[in-house]
SETI-171555 format. One record per atom (N, C-alpha, C): x, y, z. Coordinates in steps of 0.001 Angstrom, whole numbers, padded with zeros to 6 digits, always signed. Layout:
N
XYZ
...
//
This chain:
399
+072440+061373+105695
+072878+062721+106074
+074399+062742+106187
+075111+064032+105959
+076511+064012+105736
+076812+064218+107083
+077806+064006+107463
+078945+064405+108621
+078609+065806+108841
+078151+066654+109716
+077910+067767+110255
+076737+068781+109902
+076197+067942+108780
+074726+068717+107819
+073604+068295+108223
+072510+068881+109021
+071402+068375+109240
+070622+067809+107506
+069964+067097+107931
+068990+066822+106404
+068413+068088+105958
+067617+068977+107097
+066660+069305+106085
+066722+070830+107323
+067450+072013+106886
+066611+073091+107739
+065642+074204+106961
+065082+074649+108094
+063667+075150+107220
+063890+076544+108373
+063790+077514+107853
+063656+078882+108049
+062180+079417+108377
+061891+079820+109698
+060647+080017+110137
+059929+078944+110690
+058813+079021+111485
+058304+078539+113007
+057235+078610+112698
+056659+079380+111766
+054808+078999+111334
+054815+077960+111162
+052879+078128+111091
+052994+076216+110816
+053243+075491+109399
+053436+076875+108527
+054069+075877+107439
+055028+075446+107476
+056465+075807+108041
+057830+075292+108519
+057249+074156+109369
+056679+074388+110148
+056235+073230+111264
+055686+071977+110733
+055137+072320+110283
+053998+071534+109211
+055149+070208+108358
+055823+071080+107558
+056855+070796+106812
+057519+069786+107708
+058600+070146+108967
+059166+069481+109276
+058861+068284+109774
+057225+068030+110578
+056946+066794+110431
+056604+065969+109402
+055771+066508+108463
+055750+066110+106693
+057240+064908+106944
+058237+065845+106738
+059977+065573+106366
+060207+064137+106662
+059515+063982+108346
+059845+062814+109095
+058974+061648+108971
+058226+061535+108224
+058027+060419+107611
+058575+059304+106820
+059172+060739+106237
+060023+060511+105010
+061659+060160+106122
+061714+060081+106814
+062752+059877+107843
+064157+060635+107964
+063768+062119+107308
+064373+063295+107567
+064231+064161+108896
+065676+064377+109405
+065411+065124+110973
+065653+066747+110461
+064968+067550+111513
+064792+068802+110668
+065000+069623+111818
+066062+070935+111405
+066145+072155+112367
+065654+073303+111882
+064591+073728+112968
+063336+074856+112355
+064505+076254+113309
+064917+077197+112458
+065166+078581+113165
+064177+079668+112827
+064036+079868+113582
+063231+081203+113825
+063498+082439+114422
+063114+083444+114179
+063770+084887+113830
+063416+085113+115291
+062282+085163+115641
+061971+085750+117082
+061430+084964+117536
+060463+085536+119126
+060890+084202+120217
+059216+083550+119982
+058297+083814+119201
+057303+083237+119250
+057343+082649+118183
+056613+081399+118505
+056526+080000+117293
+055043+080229+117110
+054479+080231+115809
+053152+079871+115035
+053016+080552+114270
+053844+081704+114099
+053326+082784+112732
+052293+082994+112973
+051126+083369+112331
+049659+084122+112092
+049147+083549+112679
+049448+082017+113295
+048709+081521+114845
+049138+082159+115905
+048348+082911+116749
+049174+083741+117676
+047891+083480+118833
+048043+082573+119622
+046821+082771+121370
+047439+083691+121847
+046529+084697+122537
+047089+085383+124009
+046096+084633+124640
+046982+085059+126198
+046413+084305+127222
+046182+085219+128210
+045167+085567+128587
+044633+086907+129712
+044978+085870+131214
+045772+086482+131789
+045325+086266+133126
+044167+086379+134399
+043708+085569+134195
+042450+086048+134853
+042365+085078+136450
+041697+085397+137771
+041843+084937+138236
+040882+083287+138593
+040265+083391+137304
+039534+081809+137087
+040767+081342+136208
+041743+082073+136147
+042979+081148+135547
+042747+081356+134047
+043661+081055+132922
+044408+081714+131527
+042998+081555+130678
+042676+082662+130043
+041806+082779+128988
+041773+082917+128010
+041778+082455+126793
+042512+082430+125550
+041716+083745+124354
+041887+084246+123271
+041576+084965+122387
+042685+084634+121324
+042197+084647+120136
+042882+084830+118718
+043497+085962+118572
+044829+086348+118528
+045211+087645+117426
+045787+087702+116215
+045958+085992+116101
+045952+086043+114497
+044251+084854+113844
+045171+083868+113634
+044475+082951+112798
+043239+082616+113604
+041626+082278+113681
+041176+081685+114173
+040324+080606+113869
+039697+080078+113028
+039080+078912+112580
+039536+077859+112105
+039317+076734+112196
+039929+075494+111322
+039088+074710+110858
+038806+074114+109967
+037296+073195+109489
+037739+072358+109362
+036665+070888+109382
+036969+069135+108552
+037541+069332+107517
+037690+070517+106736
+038159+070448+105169
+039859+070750+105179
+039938+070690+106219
+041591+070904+106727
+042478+069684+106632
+042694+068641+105698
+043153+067294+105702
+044463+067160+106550
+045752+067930+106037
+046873+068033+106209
+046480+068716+107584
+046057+069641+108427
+046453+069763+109608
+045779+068531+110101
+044885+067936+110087
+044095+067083+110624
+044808+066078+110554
+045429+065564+109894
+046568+064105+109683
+047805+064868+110416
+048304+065602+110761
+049276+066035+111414
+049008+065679+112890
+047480+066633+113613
+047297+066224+114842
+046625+064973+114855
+046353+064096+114135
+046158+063241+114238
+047470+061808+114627
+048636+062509+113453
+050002+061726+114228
+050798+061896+115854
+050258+063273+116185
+050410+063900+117211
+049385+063214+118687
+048737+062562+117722
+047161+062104+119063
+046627+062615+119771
+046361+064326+118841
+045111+065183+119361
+043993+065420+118443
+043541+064195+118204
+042497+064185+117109
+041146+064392+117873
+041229+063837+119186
+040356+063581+120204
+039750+064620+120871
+041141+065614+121066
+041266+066912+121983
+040460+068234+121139
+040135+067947+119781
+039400+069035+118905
+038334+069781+119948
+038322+070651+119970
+037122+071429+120522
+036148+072474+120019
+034531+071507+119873
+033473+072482+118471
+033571+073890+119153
+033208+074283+117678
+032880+075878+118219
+031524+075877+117578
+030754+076708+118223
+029597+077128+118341
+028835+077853+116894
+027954+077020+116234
+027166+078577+114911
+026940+079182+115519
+027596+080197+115198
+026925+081951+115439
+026590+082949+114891
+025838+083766+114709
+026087+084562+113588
+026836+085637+113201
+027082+086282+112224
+027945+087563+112330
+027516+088879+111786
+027180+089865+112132
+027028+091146+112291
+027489+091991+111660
+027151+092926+110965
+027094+093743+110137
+027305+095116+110904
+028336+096121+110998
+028270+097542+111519
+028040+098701+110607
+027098+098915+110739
+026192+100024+109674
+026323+101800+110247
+027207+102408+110220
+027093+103791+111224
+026983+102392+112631
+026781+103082+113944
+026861+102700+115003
+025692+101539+115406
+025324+101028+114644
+024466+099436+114402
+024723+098252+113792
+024317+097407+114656
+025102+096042+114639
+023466+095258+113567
+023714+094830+112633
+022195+094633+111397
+022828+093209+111082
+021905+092128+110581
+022022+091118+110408
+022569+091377+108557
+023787+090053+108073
+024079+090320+106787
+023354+090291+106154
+021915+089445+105504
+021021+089063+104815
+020283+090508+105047
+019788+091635+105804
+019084+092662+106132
+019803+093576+105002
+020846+093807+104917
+021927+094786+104483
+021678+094563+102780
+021455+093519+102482
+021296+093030+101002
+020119+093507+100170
+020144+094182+098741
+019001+094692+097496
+018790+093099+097006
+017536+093151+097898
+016585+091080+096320
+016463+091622+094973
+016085+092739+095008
+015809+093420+093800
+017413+092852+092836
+018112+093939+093799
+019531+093543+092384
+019994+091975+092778
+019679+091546+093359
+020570+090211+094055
+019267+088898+092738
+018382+089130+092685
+017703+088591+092010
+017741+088348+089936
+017936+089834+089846
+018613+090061+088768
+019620+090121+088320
+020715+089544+088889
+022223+088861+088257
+022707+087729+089334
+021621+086893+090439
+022049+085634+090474
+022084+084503+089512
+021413+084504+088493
+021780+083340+087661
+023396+083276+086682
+023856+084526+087118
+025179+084430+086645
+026277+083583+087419
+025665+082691+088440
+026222+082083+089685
+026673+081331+088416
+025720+080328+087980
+025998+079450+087335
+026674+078969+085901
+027045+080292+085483
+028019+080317+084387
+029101+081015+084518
+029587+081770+085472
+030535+082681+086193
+031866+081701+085845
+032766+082227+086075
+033986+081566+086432
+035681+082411+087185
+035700+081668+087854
+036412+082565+088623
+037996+082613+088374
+038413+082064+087035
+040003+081861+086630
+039878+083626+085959
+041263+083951+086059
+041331+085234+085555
+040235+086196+086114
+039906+086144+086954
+038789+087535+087506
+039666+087699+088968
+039611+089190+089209
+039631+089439+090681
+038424+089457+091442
+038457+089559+092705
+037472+088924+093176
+036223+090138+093386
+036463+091607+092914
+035672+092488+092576
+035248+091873+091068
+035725+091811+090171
+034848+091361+088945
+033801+090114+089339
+034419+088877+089841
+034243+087879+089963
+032625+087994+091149
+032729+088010+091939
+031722+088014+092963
+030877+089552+093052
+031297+090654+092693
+030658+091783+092169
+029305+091176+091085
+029820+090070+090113
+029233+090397+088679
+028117+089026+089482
+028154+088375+090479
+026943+087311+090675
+026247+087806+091903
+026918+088967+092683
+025863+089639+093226
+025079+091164+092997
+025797+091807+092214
+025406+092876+091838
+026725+094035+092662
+026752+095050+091628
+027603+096365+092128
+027757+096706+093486
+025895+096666+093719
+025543+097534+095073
+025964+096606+096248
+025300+095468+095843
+025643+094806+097314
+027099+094020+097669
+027922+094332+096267
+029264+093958+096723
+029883+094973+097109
+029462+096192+097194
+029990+097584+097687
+029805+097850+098897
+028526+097357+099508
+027902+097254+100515
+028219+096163+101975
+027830+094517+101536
+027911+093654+101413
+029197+093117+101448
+028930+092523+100448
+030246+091482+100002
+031331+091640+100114
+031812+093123+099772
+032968+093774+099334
+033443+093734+101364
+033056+094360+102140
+033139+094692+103050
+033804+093181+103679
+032864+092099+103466
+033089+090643+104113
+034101+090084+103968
+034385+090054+102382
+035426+089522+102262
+036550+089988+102205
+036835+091645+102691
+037815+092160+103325
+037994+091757+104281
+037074+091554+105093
+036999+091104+106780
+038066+089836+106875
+037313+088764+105728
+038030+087303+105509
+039843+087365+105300
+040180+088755+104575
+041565+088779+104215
+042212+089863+104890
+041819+090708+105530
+041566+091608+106350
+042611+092741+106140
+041640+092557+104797
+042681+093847+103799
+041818+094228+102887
+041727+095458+101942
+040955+095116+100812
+041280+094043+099964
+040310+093384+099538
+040487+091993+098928
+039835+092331+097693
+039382+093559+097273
+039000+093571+095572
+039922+093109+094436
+041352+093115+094664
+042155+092921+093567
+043016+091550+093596
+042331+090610+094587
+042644+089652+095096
+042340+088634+093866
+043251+087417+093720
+041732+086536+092468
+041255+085828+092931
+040132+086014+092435
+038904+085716+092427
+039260+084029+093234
+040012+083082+092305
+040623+081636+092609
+040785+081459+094373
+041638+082617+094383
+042553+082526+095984
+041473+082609+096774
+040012+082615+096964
+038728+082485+097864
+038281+081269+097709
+037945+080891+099015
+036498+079753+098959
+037411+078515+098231
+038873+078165+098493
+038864+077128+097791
+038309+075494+097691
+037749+075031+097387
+037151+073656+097800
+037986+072676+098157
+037659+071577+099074
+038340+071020+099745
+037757+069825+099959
+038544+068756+100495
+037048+067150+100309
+037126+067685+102093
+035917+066676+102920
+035934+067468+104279
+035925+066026+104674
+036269+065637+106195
+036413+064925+106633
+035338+064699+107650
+034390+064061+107351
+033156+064163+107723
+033107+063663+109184
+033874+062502+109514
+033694+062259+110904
+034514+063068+111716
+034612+064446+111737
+035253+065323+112457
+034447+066337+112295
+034258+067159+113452
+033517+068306+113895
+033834+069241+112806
+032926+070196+112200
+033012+070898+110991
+033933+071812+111490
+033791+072857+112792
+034585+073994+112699
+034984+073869+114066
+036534+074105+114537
+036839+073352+115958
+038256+074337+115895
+038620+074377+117541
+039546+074807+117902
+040451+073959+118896
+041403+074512+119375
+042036+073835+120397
+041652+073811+121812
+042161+073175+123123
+041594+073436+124574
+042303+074669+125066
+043253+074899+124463
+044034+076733+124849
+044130+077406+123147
+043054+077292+122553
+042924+077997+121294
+043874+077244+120260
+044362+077977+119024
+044676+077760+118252
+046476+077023+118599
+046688+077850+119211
+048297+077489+120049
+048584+076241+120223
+047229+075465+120775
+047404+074123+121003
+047867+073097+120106
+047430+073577+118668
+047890+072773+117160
+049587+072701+117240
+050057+074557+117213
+051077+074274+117143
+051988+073419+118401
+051639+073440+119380
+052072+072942+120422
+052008+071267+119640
+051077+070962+119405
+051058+069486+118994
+051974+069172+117719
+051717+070227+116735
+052660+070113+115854
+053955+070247+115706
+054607+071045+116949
+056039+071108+117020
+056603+070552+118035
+055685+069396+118402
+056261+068351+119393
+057465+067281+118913
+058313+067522+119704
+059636+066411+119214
+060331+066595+118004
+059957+068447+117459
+060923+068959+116444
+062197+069910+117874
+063204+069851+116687
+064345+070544+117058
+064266+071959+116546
+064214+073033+117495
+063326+074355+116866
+064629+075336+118356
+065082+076060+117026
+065809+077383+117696
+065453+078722+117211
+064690+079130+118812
+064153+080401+118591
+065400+081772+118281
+064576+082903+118481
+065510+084506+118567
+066890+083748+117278
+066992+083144+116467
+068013+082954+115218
+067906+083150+113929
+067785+085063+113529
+067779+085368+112578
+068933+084813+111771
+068483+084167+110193
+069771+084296+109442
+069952+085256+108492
+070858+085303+108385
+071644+086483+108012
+072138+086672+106379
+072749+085442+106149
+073194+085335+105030
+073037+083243+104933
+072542+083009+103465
+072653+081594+102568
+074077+081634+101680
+074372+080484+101839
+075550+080227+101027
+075349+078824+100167
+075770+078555+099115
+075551+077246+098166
+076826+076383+098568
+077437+075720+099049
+078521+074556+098221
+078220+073865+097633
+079571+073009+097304
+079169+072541+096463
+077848+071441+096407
+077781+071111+097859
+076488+069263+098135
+075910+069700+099011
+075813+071103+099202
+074856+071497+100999
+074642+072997+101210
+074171+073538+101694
+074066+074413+102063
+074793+074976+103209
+075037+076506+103158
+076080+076829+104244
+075178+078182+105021
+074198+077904+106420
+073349+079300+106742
+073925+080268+107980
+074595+081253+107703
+074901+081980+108938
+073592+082305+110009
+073769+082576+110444
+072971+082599+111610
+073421+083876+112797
+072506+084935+113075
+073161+085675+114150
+073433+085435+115284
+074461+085801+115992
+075035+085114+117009
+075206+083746+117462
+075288+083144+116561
+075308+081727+116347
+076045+081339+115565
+076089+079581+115766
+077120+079200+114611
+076902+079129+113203
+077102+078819+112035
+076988+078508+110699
+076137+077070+111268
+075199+076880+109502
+074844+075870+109883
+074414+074963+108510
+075111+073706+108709
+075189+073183+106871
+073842+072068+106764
+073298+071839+106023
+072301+071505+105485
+072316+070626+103909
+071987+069407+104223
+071350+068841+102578
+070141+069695+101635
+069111+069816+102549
+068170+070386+101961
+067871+071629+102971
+067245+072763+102232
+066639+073998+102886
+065692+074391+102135
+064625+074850+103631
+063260+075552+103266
+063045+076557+103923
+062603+077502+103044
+062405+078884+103761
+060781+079131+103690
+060190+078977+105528
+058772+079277+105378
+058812+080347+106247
+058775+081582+105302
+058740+082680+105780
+058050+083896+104660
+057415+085306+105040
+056858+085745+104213
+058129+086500+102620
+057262+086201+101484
+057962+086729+100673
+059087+087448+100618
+058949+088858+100865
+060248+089613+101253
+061362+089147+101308
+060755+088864+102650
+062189+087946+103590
+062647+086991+102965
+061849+086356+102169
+062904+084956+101054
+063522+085893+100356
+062836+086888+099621
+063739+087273+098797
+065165+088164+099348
+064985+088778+100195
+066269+088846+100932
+067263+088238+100877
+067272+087025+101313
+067764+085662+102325
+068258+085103+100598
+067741+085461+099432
+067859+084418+098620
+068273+085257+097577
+068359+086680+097163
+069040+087947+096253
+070169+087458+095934
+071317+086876+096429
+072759+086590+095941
+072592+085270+095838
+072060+084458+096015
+072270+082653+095666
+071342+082661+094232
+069925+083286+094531
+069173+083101+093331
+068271+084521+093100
+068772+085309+092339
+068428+086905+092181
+067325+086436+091174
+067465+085816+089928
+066141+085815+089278
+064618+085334+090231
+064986+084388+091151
+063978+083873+091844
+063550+085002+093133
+064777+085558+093798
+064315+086698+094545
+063513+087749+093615
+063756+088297+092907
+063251+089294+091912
+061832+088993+091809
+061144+087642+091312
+059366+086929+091160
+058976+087290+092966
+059942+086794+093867
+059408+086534+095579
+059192+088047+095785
+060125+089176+094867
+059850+090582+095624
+058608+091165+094625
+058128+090855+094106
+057116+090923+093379
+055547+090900+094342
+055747+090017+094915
+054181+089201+095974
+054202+090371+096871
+053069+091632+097238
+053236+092141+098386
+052641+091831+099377
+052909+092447+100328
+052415+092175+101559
+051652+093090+102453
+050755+093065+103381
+050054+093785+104098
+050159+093750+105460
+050183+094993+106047
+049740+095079+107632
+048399+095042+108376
+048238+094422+109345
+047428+094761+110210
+047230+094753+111533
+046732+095867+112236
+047228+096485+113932
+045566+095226+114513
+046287+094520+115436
+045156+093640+115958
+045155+093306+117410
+044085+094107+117886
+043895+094298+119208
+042819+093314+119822
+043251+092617+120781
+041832+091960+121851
+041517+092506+123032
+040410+092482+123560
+040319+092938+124907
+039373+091886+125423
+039566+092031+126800
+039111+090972+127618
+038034+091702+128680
+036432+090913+128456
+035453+091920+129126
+034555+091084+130097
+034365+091322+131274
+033649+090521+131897
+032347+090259+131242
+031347+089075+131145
+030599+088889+130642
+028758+089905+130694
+029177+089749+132493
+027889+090890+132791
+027694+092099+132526
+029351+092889+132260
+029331+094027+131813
+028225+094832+130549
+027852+093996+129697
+027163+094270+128420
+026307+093093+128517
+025446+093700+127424
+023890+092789+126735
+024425+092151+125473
+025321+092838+125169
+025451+091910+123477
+025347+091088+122927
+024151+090565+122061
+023809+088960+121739
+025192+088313+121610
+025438+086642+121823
+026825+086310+121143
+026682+086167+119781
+027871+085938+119830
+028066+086073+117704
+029365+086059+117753
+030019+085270+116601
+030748+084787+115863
+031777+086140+115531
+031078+087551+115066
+032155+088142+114819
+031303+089529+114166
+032104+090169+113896
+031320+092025+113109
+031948+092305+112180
+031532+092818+111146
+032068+092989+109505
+032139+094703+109813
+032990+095368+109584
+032372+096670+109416
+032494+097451+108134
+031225+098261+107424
+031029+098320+106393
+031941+099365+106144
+032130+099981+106913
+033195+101333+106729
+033861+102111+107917
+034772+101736+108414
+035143+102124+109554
+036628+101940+109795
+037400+102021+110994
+038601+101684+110945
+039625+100525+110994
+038383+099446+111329
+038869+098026+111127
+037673+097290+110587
+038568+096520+109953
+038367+095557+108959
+037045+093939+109783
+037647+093800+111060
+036273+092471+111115
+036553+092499+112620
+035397+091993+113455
+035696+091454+114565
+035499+090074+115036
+036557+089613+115451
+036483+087912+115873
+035996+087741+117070
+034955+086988+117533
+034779+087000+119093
+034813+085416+119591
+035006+085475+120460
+035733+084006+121351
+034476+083598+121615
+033147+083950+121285
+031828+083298+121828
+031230+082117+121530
+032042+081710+119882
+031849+080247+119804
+032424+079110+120653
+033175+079646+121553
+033903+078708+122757
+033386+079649+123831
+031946+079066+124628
+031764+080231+125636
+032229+079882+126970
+032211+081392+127757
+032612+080841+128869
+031513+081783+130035
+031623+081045+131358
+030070+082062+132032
+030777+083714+132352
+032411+083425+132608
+032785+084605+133446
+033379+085696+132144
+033434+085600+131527
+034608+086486+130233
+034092+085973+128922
+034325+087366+128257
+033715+087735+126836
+035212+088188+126271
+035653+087777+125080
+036947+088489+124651
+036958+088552+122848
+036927+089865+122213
+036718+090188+121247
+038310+090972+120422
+038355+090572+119226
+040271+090656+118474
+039217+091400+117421
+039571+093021+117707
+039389+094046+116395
+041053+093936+115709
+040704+093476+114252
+041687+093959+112950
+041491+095184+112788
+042774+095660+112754
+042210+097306+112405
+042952+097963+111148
+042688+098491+110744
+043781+099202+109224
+044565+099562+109733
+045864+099028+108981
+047152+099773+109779
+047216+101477+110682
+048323+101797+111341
+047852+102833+111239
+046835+103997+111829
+045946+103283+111198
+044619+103704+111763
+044032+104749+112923
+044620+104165+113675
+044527+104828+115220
+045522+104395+116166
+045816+105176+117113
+046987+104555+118067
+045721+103883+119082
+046911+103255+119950
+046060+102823+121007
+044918+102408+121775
+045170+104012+122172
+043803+105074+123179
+043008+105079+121836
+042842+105430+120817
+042163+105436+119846
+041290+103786+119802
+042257+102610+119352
+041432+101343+119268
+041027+101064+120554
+041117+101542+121657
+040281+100801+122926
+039152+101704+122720
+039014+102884+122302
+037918+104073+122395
+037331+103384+121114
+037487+102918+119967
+036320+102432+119103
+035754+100844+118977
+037176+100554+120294
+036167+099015+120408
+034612+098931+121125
+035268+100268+122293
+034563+100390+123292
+032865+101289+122599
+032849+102099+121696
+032441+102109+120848
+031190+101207+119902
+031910+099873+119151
+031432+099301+118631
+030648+098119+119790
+031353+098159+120811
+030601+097310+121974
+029692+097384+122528
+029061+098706+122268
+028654+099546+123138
+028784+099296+125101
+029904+099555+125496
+030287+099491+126476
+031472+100426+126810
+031736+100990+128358
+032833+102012+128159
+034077+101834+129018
+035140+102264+128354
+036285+101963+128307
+036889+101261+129328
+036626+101795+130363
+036703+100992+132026
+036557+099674+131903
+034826+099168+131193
+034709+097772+131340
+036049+097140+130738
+036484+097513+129568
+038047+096497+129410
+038831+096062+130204
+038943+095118+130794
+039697+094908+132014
+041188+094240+131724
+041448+093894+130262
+042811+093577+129873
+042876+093984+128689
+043763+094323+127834
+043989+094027+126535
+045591+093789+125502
+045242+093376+124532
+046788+092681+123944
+047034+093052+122712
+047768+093656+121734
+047721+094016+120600
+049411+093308+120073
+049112+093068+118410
+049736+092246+117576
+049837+093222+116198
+050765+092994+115859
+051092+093677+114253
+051092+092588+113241
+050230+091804+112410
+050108+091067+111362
+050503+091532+110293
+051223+090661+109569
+051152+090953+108053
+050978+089729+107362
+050377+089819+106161
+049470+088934+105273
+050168+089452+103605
+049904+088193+103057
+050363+088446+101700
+048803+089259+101109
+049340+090053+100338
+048520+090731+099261
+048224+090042+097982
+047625+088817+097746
+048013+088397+096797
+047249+089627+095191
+047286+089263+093651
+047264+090036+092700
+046709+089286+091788
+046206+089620+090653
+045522+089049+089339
+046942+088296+088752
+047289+087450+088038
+048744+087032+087507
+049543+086677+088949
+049246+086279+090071
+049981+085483+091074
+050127+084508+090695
+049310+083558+090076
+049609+082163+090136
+050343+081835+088897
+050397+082493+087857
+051456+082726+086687
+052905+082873+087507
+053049+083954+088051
+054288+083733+088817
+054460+082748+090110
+053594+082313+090481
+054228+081065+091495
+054765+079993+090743
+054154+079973+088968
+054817+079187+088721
+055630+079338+088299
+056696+080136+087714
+057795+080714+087359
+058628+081141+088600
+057980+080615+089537
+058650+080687+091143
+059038+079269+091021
+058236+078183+090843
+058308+077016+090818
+059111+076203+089795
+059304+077190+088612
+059986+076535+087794
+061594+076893+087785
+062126+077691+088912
+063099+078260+089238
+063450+077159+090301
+062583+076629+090593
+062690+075745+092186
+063480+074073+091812
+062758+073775+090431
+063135+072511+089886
+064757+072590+089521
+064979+070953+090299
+066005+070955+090230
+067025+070838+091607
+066422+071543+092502
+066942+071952+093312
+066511+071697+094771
+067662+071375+095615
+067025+070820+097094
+066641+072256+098445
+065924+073365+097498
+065546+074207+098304
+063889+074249+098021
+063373+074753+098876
+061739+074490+098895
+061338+075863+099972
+059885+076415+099299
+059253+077235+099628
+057963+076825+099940
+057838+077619+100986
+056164+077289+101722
+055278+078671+102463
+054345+078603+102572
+054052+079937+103180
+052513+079998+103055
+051771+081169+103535
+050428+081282+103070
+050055+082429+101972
+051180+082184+101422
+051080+083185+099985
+051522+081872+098583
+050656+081301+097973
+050988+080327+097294
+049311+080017+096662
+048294+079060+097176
+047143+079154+096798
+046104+079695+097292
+046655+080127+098208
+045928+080670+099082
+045976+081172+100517
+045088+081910+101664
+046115+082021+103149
+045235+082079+103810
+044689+080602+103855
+043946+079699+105007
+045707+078515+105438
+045358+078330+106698
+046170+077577+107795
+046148+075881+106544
+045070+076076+105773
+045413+074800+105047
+045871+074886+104217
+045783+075756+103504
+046682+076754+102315
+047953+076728+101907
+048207+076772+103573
+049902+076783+103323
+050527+075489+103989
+049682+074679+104152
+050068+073031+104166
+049970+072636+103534
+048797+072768+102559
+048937+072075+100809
+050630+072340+100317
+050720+073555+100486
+051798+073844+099710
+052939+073327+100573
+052988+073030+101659
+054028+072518+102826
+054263+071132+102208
+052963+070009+101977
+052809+068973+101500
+053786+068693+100137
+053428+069376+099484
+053785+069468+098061
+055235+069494+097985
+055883+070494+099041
+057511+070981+098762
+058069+069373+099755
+057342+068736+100922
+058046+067960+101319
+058317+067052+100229
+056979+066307+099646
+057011+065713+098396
+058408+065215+097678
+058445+067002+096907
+059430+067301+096105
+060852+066874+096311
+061134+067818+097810
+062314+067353+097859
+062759+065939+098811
+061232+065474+099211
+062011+063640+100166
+061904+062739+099225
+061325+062889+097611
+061260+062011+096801
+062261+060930+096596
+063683+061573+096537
+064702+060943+096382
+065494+060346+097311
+065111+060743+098621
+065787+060282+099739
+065795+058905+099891
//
């Protein structure tokens, strides 16, 4: 490392920056993570209800993690919370039909599901969006119905024009580890483990990138400049391309290309006796104002029930999402005894994304800057560690 240049800074506090910067240190690169605002995890986001049995956790962004997760799993595993995993519960998930909660398999035509499943097996999912693609092996109706609905839920956006590829990617699984597991204070806990003994400055938007000639030069608001061997920006599209329009305009130009999506995501926190509601895993809704519901019931607890409606941007204010949680709960408004709301945004990915990631990538060669994010193969929490993996790779090769 030069006289006043950190090795390696990386732009953004998700866990792909995070991810990244321990990646780095293997490779025996020290790394300064800035981040724009004051919360670290990106789309990992715990709230914590105060309750007086003490802090209760809910998802308002990311919530599942599986054995098929290698790279986070070798991360907390260097961290030595391999131990601390905590199963979550099969449950099932629920279907909202008009004001009824119907099992998914109920909701489904055998009739049509019978007569174009054998297209399972010659299908292929390169070049299809994921309406052609999974439409054409279950049928029109029940991906209209069905499918279509779910795997909005999964991306929590419409996901018809999504490809087909960017779903369900396969993964080897790590068998002596619990299939689907969380943390002991939710998802938070990863990053907590993962950004242990990094050098991480919050509220430090930058402002402007500069090239010299052997380093990088990053302003920083209200802060000092800050020089760098290598830089990574794990942050959503846009914002690279921003940050990166005057150093590399052809490469900003492909990054402003990728769009992006909102979503208004509310939890509320309900005493358990209040309602009958079987537990379950979560609610798809087939047509309504949000997109899926996550419920904390695979981690149960005797005193508190706490459920994170995605909702379409927009959608409704407020008083509106507590009135259709309360609604879909069937329970009324009173019983809510806390609640927390989050503004997400998610890449949109498109048919021809992965054509341009690589013409993203082939802009990249060469060069000691590196991109990471959950817009790349995909935007699962492992998704964008593959790709975290890959850029450390690249640029500690030579070190």
């Amino acid at each position: 490392m030069k006289p006043g240049a950190v090795d390696l800074l990386i732009i953004g506090a998700g866990i792909g920056g995070l991810g990244l910067a321990q990646m780095a240190r293997r490779y025996g690169l020290k790394s300064l993570v800035l981040e724009a605002g004051s919360h670290i995890g990106g789309a990992i986001n715990s709230h914590y209800f105060q309750t007086e049995d003490g802090d209760y956790w809910a998802e308002l962004g990311g919530h599942t993690c599986y054995n098929s997760y290698g790279n986070l799993l070798q991360l907390l595993e260097e961290a030595g919370q391999l131990d601390s995993l905590v199963p979550k519960l099969k449950l099932p998930y629920r279907m909202l039909v008009g004001d009824r909660l119907h099992s998914i398999p109920s909701q489904l035509n055998l009739f049509e599901l019978l007569g174009v499943l054998p297209r399972l097996w010659v299908s292929h999912k390169a070049g299809k969006s994921v309406k052609d693609y999974f439409g054409g092996i279950i049928g029109s109706r029940n991906y209209r119905q069905v499918l279509g609905p779910a795997l909005d839920a999964v991306v929590c956006q419409p996901s018809s024009d999504f490809p087909a590829e960017s779903l369900f990617r396969k993964k080897p699984r790590r068998k002596e580890v619990i299939r689907s597991y969380t943390g002991a204070s939710g998802l938070q806990s990863f990053i907590d483990a993962v950004s242990s003994g990094l050098e991480i400055r919050t509220q430090s938007p930058v402002t402007r990138i500069e090239r010299m000639s052997d380093r990088y030069l990053v302003e920083v608001e209200g802060g000092e400049p800050v020089q760098a061997d290598r830089l990574a920006l794990a942050v959503a599209p846009d914002i690279a391309s921003g940050l990166l329009a005057a150093l590399m305009p052809e490469l900003a130009c492909h990054l402003a290309e990728i769009e992006m999506a909102e979503i208004d995501s509310q939890a509320v926190l309900i005493k358990s006796d209040s309602f009958e509601l079987e537990p379950l895993a979560g609610i798809i809704a087939q047509q309504d104002d949000f997109y899926s519901v996550v419920s904390r019931d695979p981690v149960p607890d005797d005193n508190y029930r706490a459920f994170t409606f995605h909702f379409k941007p927009d959608a409704l204010d407020e008083v509106g999402r507590l009135g259709c949680i309360a609604r879909v709960l069937g329970i009324e408004p009173a019983d809510i005894i806390e609640s927390a709301s989050y503004r997400n945004r998610l890449p949109s990915l498109r048919l021809g994304h992965y054509e341009r990631i690589s013409l993203i990538d082939q802009q990249l060669k060469g060069h000691t800057l590196a991109l990471t994010g959950n817009w790349f193969s995909g935007v699962s929490i492992e998704d964008t560690l593959i790709r975290s993996n890959d850029e450390c790779q690249r640029l500690c090769k030579n070190y």
